[in-house]
TINU-358880 format. One line per 3 residues: number of its first residue (from 0); their letters; for each residue x, y, z of C-alpha. Coordinates in nm, 2 decimals, m for minus. Layout:
REM residues N
NUM = A = X/Y/Z; ... $
END
This chain:
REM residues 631
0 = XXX = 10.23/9.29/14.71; 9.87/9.40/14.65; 9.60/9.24/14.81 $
3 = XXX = 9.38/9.21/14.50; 9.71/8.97/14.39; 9.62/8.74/14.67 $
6 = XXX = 9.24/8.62/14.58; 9.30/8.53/14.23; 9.30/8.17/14.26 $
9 = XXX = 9.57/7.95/14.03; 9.57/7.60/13.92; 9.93/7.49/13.79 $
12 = XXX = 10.25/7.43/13.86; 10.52/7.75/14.06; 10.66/7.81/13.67 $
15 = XXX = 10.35/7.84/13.53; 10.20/8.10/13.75; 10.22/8.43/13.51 $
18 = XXX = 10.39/8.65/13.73; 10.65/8.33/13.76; 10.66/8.28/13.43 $
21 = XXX = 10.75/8.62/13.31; 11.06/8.69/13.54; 11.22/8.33/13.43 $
24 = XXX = 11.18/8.46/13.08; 11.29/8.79/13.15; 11.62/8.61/13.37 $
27 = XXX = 11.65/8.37/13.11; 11.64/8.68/12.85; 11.90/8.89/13.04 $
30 = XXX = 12.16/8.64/13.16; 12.18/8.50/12.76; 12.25/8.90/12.71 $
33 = XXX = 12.49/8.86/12.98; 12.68/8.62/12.83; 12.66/8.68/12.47 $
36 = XXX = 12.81/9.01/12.55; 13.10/8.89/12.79; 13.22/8.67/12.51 $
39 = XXX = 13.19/8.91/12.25; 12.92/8.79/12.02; 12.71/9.08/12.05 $
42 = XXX = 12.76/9.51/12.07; 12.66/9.66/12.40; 12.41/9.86/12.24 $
45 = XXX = 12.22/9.51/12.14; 12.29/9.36/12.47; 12.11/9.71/12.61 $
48 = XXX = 11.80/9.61/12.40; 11.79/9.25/12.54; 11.78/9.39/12.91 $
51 = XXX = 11.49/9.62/12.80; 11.27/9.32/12.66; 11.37/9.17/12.98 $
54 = XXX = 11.24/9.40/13.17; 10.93/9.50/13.02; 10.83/9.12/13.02 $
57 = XXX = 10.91/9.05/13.37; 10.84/9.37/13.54; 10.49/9.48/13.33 $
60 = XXX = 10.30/9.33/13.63; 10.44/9.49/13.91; 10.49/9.82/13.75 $
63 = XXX = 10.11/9.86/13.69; 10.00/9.75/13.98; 10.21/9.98/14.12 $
66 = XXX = 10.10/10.23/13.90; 9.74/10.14/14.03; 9.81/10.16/14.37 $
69 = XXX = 9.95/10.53/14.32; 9.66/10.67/14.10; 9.37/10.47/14.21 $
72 = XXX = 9.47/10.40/14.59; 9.64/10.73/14.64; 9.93/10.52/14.77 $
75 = XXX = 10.26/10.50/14.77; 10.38/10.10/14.81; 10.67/9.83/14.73 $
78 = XXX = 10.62/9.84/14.36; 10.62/10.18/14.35; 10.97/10.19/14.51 $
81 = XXX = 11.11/9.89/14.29; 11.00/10.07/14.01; 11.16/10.38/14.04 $
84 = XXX = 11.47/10.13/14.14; 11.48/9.98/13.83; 11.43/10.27/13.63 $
87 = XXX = 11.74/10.47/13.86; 11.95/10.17/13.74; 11.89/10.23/13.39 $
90 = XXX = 11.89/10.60/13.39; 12.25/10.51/13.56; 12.36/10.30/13.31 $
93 = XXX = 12.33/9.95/13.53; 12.14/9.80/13.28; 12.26/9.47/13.42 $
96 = XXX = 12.15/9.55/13.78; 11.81/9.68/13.62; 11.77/9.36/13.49 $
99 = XXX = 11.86/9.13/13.76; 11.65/9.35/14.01; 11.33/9.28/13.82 $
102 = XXX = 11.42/8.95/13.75; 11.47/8.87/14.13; 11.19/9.09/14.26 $
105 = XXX = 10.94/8.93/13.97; 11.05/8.56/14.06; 11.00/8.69/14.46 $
108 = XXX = 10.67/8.82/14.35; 10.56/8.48/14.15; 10.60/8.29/14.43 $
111 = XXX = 10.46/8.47/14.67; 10.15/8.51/14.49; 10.15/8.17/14.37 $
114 = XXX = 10.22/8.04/14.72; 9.91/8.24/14.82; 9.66/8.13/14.59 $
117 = XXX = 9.79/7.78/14.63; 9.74/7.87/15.04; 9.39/7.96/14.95 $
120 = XXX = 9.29/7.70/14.72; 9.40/7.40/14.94; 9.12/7.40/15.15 $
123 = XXX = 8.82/7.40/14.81; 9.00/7.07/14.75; 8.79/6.92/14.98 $
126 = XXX = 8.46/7.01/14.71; 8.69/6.72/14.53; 8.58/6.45/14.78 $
129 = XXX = 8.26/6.48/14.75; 8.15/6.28/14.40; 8.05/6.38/14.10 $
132 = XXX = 7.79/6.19/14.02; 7.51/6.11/14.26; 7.25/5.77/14.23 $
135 = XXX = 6.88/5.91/14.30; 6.54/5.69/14.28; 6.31/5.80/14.02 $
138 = XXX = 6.00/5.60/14.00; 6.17/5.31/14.21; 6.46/5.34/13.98 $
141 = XXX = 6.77/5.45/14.00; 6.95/5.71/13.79; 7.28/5.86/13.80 $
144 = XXX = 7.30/6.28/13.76; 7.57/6.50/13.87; 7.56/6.54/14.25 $
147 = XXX = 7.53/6.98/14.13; 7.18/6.93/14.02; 7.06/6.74/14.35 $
150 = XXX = 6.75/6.94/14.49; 6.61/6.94/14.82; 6.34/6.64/14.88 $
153 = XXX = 6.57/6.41/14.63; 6.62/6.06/14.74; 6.97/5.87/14.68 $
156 = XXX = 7.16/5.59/14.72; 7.46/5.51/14.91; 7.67/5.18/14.89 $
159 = XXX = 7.94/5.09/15.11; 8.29/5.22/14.97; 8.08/5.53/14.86 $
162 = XXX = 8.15/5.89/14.92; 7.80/6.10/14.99; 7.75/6.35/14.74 $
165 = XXX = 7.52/6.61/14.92; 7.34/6.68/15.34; 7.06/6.44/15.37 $
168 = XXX = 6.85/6.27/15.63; 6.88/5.87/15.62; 6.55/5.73/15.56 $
171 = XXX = 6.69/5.35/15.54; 6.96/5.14/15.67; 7.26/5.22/15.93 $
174 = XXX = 7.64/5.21/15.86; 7.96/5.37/15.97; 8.09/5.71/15.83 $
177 = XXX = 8.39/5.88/15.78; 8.32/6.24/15.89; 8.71/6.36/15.92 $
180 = XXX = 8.62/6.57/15.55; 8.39/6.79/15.75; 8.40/6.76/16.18 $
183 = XXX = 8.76/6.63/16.17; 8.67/6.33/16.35; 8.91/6.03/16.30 $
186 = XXX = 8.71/5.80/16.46; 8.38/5.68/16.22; 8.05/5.79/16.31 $
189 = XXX = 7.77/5.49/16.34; 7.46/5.64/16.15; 7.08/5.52/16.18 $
192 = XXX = 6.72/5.57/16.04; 6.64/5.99/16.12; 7.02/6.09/16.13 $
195 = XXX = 7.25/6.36/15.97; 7.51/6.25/15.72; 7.74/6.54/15.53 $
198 = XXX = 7.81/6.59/15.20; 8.21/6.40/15.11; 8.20/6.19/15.40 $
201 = XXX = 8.27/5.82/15.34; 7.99/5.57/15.33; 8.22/5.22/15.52 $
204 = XXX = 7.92/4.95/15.60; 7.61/4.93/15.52; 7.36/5.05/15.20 $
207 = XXX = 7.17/5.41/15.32; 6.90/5.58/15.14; 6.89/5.92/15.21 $
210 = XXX = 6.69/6.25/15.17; 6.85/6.54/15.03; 6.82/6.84/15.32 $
213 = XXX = 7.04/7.09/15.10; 7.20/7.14/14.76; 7.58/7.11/14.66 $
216 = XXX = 7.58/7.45/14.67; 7.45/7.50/15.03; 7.58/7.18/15.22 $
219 = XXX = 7.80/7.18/15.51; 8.10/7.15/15.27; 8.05/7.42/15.05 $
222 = XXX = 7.99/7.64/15.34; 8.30/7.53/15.52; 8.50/7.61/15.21 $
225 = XXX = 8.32/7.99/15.17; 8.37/8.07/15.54; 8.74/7.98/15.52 $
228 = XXX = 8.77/8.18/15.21; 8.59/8.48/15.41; 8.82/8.46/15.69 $
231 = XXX = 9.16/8.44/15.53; 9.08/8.78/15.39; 8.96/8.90/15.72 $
234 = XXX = 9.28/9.09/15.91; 9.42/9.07/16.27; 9.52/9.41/16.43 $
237 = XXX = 9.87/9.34/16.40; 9.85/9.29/16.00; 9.59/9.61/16.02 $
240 = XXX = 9.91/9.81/16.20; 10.17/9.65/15.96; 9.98/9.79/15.68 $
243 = XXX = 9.90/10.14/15.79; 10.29/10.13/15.91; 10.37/10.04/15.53 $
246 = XXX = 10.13/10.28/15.38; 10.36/10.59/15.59; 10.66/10.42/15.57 $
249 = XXX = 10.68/10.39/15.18; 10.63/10.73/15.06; 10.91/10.80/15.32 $
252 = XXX = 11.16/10.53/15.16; 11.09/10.70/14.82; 11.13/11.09/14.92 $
255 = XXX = 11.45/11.00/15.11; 11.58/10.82/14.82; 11.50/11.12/14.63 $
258 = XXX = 11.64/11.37/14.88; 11.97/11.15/14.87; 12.01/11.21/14.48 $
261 = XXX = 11.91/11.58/14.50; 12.07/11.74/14.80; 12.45/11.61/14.69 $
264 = XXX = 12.37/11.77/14.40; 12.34/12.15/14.54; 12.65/12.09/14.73 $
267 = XXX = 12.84/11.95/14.42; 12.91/11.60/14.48; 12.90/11.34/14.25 $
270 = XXX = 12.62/11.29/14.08; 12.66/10.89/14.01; 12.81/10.76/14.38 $
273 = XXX = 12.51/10.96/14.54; 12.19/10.85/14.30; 12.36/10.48/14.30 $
276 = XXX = 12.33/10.49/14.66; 11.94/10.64/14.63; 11.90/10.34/14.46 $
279 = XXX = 12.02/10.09/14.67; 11.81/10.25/14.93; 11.48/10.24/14.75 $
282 = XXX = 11.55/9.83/14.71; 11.72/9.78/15.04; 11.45/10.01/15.27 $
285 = XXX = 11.17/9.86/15.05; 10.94/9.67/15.33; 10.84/9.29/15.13 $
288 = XXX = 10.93/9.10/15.45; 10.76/9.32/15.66; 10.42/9.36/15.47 $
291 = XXX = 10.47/8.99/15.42; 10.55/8.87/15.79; 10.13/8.80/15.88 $
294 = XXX = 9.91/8.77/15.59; 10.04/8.47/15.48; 10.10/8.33/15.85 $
297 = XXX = 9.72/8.41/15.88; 9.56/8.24/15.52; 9.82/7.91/15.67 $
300 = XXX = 9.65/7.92/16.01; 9.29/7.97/15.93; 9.33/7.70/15.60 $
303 = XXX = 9.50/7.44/15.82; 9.26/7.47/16.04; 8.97/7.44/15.83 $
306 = XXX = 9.06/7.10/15.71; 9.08/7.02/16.06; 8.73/7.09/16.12 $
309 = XXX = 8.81/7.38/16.32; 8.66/7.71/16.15; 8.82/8.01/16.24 $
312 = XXX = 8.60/8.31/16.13; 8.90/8.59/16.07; 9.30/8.68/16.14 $
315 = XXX = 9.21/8.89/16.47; 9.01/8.58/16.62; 9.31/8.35/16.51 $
318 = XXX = 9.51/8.58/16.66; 9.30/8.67/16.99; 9.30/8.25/16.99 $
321 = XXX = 9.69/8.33/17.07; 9.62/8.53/17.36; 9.37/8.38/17.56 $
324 = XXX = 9.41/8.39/17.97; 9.08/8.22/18.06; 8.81/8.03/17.93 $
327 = XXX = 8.45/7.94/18.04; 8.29/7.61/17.90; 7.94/7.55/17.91 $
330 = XXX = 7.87/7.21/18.11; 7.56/7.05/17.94; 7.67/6.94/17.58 $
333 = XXX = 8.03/7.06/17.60; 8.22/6.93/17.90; 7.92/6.64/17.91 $
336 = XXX = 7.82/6.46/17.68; 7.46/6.64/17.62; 7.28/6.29/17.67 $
339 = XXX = 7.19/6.21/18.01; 7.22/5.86/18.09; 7.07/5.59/18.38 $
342 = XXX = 7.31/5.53/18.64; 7.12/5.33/18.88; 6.79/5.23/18.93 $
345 = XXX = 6.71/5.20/19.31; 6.41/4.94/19.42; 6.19/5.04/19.71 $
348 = XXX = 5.88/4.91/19.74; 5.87/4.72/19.42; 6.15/4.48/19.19 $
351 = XXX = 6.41/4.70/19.02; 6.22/4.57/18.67; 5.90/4.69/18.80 $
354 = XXX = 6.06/5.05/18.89; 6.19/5.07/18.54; 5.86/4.91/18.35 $
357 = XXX = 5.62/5.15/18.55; 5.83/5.44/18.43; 5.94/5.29/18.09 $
360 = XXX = 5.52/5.35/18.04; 5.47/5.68/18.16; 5.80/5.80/17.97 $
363 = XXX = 5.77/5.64/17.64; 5.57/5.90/17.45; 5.77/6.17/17.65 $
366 = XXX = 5.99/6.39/17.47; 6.20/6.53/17.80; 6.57/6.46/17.76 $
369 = XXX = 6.57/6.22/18.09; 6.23/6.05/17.95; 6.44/5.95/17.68 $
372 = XXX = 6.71/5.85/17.93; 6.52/5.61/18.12; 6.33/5.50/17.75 $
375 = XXX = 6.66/5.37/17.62; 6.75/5.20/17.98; 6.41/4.99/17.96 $
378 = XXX = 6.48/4.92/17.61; 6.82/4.81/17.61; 6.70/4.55/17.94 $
381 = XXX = 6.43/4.45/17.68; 6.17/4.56/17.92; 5.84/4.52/17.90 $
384 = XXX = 5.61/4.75/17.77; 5.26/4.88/17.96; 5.01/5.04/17.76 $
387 = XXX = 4.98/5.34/17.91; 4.59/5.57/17.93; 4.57/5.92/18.00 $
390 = XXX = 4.94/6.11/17.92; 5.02/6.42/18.12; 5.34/6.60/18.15 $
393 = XXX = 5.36/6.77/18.50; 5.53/7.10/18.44; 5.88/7.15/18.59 $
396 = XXX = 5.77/6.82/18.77; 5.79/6.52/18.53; 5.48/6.29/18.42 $
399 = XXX = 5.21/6.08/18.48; 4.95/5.83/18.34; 4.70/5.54/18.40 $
402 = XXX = 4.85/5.19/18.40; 4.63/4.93/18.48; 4.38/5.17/18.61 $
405 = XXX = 4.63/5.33/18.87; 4.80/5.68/18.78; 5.14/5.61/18.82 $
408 = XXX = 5.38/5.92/18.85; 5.73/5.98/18.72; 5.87/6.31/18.89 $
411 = XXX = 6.14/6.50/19.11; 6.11/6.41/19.49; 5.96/6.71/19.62 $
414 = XXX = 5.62/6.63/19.36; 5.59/6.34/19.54; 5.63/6.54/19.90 $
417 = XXX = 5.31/6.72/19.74; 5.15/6.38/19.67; 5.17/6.28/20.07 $
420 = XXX = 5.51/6.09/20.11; 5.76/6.13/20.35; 6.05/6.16/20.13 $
423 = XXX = 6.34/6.26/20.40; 6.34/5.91/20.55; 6.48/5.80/20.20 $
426 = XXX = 6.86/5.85/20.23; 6.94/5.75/19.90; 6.81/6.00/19.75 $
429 = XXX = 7.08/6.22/19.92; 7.36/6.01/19.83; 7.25/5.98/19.45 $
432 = XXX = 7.27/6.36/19.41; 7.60/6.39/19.57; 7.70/6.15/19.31 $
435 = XXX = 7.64/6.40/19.02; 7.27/6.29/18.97; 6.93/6.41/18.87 $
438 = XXX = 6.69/6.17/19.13; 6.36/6.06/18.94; 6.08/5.88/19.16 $
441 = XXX = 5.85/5.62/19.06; 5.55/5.55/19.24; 5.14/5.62/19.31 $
444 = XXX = 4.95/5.82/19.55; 4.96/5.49/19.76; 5.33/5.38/19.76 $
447 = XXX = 5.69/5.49/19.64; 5.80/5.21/19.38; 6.14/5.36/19.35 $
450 = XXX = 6.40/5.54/19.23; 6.58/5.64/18.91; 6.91/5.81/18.90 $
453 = XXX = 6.98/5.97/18.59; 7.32/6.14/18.52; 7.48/6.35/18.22 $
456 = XXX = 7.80/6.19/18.16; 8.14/6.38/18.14; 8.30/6.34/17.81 $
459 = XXX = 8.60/6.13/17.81; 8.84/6.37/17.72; 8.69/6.64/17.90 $
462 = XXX = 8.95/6.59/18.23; 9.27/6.56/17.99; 9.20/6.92/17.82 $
465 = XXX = 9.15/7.09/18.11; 9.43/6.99/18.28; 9.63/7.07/17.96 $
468 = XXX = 9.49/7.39/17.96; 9.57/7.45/18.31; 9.92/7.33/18.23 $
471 = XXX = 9.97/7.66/18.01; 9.82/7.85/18.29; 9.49/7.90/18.14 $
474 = XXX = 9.22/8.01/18.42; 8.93/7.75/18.39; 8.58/7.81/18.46 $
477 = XXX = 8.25/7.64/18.47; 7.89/7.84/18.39; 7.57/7.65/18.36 $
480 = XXX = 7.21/7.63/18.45; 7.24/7.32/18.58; 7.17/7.33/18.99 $
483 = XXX = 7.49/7.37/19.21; 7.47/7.03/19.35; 7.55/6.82/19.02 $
486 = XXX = 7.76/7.12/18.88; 8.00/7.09/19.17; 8.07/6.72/19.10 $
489 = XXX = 8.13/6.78/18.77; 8.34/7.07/18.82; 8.54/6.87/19.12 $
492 = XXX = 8.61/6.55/18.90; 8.72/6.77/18.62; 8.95/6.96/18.82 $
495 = XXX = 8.76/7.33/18.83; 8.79/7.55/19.11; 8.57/7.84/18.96 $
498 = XXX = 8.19/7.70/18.93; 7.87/7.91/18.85; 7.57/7.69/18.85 $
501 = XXX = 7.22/7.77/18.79; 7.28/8.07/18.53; 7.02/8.22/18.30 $
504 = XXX = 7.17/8.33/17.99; 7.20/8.69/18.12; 7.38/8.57/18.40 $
507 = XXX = 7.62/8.40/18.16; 7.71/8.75/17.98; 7.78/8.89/18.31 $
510 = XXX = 8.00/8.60/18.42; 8.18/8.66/18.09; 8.19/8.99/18.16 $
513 = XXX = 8.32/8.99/18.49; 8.61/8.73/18.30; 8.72/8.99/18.07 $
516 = XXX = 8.79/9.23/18.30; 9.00/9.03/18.55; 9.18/8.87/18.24 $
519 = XXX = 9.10/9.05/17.91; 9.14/8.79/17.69; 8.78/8.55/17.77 $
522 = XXX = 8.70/8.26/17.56; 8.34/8.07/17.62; 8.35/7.75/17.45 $
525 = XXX = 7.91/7.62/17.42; 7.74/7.42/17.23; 7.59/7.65/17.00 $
528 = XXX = 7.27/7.81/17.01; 7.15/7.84/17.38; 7.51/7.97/17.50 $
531 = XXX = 7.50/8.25/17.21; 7.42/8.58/17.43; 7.77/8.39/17.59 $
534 = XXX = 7.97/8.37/17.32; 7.91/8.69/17.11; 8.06/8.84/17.51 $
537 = XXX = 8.37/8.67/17.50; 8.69/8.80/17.31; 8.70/8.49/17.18 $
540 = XXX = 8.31/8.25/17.10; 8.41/7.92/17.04; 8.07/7.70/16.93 $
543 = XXX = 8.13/7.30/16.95; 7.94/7.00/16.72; 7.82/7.28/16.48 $
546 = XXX = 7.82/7.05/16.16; 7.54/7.12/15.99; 7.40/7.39/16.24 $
549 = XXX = 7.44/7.77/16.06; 7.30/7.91/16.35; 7.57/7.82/16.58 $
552 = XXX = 7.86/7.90/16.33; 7.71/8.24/16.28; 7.69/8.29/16.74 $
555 = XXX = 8.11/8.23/16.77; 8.41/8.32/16.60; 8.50/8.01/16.60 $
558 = XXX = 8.30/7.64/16.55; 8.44/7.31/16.57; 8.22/7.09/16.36 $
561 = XXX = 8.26/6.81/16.55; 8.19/6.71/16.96; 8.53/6.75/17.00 $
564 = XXX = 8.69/6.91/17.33; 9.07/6.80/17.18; 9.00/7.08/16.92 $
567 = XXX = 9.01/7.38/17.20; 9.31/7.29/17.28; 9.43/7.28/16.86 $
570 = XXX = 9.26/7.63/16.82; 9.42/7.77/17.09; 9.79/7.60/16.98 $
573 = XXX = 9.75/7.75/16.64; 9.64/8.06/16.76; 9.96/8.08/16.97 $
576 = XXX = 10.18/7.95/16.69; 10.02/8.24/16.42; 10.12/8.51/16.67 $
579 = XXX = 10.48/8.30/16.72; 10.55/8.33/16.35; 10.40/8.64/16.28 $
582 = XXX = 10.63/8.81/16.56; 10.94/8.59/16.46; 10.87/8.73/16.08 $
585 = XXX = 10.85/9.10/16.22; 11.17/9.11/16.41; 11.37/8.96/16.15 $
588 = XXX = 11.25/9.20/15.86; 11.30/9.50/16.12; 11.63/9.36/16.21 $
591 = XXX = 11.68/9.32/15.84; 11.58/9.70/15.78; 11.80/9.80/16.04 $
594 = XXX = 12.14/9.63/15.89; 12.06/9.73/15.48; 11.91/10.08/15.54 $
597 = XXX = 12.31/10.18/15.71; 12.45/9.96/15.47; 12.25/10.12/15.19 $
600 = XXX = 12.36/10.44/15.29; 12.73/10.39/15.38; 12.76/10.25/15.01 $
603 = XXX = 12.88/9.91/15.15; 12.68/9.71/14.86; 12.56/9.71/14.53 $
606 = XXX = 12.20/9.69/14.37; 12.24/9.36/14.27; 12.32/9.23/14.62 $
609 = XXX = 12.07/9.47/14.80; 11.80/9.33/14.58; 11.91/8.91/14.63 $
612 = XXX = 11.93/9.00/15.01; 11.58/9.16/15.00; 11.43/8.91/14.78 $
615 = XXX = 11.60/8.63/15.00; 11.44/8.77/15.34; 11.09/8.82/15.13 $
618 = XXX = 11.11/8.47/15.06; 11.19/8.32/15.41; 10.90/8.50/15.58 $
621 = XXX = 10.67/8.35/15.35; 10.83/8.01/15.41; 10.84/8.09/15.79 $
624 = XXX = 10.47/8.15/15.80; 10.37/7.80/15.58; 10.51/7.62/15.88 $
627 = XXX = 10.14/7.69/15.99; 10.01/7.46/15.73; 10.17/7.16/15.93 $
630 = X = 10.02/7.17/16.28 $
END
């Protein structure tokens, strides 16, 4: 089958599908000629010109793309050798067999092309979920226009029960959204004022007004769909090999059929026994199993996947998925949640409110990741709220400013050694970073107020994946640039022997490095944009929470578009299934080859059962290789 066959897309029912539709005319055609003739209503002669029509009609297809293939291409391939099958038959007299071989081979054909573009199509159903029509304010009014002609800067509305029509930013309300269209997440998403939302995700709650960040032709959806469509026609070495095998083995198939009709002759054999059994080799040797036994095992895989969330950007990063001996995760947004956290709050010389309200001030105009931390602490206590004088972030330190005329600082320990303090009598501090956390002091030049412990948490199903992956004997490593201290915690209550803590992204690449060569097959599994030096390295990138974020998809070979850890272990399942099928398919159709060839030869069958084996074992590998659209 051609590979141009595979990318026309096809909207219809199996018997409607041309290529379908023409051999079930032609069998319908040549099995009334069959008949007619078997009970004496028509001459042979007319029942000769019914299997003609027949196979013109259902055989036109094939025969010119093989045709194609020979003059364009320069190659030899399946059509090709079915051709000259048919036409043997005829020239034979078989008219019959003629007939029923491009029947068969045309119905084969049909529905492996329409089970391809079928395969291909599934996943730009999910443009279908988004709607069609979109309600935008105009002049404080609102106005329904197809969700196509949205532009950027737009403003729409969303009710509950609604699906979003485009990206946007919310610029009123909250609810709860249905991601699973795009990130795959099952569980609903709660949404507020500044936050993402993606276009044909489902609004559940509340009313949201929201600003349009991209059109329908560039959201998340859309580009889901075209990088799915990219990377079904992208090819694993093992389909690259199968196709350069076909590509040899072809012309082979047909100049040995051809040496088998002409060599008898120059000895004087029979002319008919010898070219009936060139025949049968051209439809028995004929490799449709074979050529057939990845591709569509591949489009399955990477489609499946897709609607998963998980988008995986070719076959030979499906198939290196498959093969993967170690993998390195990123700590700080991928095994953790990326949000640090207050654990504790540790009172000293003042009230453990007054440790959180004197940093609550410094903090709140801070933009620092555990500024924000200790921000939403105060304000989920309902703390009160200092009115702070004179801002200024201490480099690699932390912060201070003026409350009530006093500067008040917010920093690591050791600036507060700087400041005068004898920090090493605190034993606390000590204990708190043993515990996994970053230790924040609150105090003046005068007195220590306190302390803050502030901790990135582990995701939740962070410990489950990694032992799974251990479980299929998966070597499990830790890089980050994080300090050794909290790393090892981590690492320890996750179950990872291998740690490599404070890493510069150079060091990362080297780590990978050093991976591949103990292993081969590496995969780095970050959170996008700061781990890409990482995951370009690796055999295998895998970037995490990339909805919405084309930098990140572009840094891996593989994205999951949601914060998902449980979707390593999918990709990597998959990946091991697609190289499962793919192998189970090759051994069959070589076992297959290996029982018809000798057969073919030996004259132990006809053309008419060579060519309802062949299409039989055509049809099973692409059945076999579907499976993939179920995991």
């Amino acid at each position: 089958m051609s590979d141009s066959c595979c990318k026309k897309e096809f909207e219809g029912s199996w018997y409607q599908h041309p290529v379908m539709r023409n051999a079930l005319i032609a069998g319908g055609i040549a099995i009334g000629a069959y008949l007619l003739r078997h009970t004496g209503l028509i001459a042979e002669s007319i029942e000769i010109g019914f299997y003609v029509v027949a196979i013109i009609i259902g055989g036109k297809h094939w025969f010119l793309e093989g045709i194609e293939d020979l003059f364009q291409r320069r190659e030899i391939g399946i059509e090709m050798l079915m051709s000259a099958a048919a036409i043997g038959s005829a020239i034979l007299g078989m008219w019959d067999e003629a007939a029923f071989l491009v029947f068969l081979y045309g119905a084969a054909e049909g529905l492996e092309e329409y089970t391809f573009a079928k395969t291909r199509a599934s996943i730009r159903k999910l443009l279908d979920l988004a709607p069609e029509t979109a309600t935008v304010l105009r002049n404080d009014e609102e106005v329904k226009i197809p969700s196509r002609e949205l532009k950027v800067g737009d403003v729409f509305i969303v009710r509950p029960g609604e699906s979003i029509p485009t990206d946007g930013e919310i610029l009123k309300g909250g609810s709860s959204v249905n991601e699973a269209p795009v990130t795959g997440e099952s569980v609903p998403v709660e949404k507020k004022e500044g936050m993402k939302v993606f276009a044909a995700t489902m609004n559940q709650t509340g009313v949201l007004e929201v600003r349009v960040t991209a059109t329908f032709e560039d959201n998340t959806l859309s580009k889901i769909v075209h990088l799915v469509e990219e990377a079904q026609d992208q090819k694993g070495k093992t389909q690259l090999f199968i196709e350069r095998f076909g590509k040899i083995y072809s012309p082979i198939v047909l100049i040995s059929a051809l040496l088998l009709f002409i060599v008898p002759l120059l000895f004087g054999l029979s002319i008919s026994v010898w070219a009936a059994k060139a025949v049968v080799l051209l439809v028995a040797a004929a490799p449709c199993a074979l050529i057939m036994s990845t591709p569509v095992a591949v489009a399955a895989g990477i489609g499946r996947a897709g609607k998963a969330g998980v988008l995986i950007k070719g076959g030979m990063h499906l198939e290196n998925l498959g093969k993967i001996k170690a993998i390195a995760f990123d700590k700080t947004g991928t095994l953790t949640k990326g949000k640090p956290e207050v654990t504790s709050v540790v009172p000293i010389n003042e009230k453990k409110e007054r440790v959180l309200e004197l940093a609550y001030a410094v903090e709140k105009y801070s933009e620092h990741p555990l500024a924000e931390a200790i921000v939403r602490k105060a304000e989920k206590m309902e703390i009160h709220l200092s009115e702070p004088s004179n801002f200024n972030a201490l480099v690699g330190a932390g912060a201070q400013a003026d409350i009530n005329g006093e500067t008040t600082y917010v920093a690591k320990a050791e600036y507060f050694r700087e400041l005068g303090h004898e920090i090493e009598s605190i034993t606390q501090i000590d204990e708190l970073r043993m515990q996994g956390n970053t230790v924040i002091m609150v105090g003046t030049k005068k007195s220590i107020a306190g302390l803050i412990a502030i901790r990135d948490e582990v995701r939740k199903e962070s410990q489950n994946v990694i032992k799974e992956l251990k479980k299929d004997g998966i070597k499990i490593v830790m890089l980050t640039g994080d300090n050794e201290a909290t790393a090892k915690v981590i690492g320890e209550n996750l179950g990872i022997e291998k740690i490599k803590a404070g890493l510069k992204p150079e060091d990362k690449i080297k780590a990978i490095e050093e991976l591949k060569k103990e292993f081969k097959y590496v995969a780095m599994v970050g959170d996008g944009i700061n781990d890409a030096p990482a995951l370009a390295s690796a055999t295998v990138g895998i970037a995490m929470g990339t909805g919405g974020t084309d930098a990140a998809i572009e840094a891996a070979d593989a994205a999951l578009m949601a914060d998902d850890l449980t979707k390593v272990l999918y990709a990597i399942e998959l990946g091991k299934k697609a190289r499962r099928v793919s192998h189970q398919n090759i051994v069959f159709s070589l076992t297959l080859l290996a029982i018809l060839i000798p057969s073919a030869l030996l004259g132990l069958m006809t053309v008419a059962i060579a060519v309802l084996i062949h299409e039989a074992s055509e049809l099973l590998a692409v059945a076999n290789g579907l499976r993939l659209t179920r995991k």
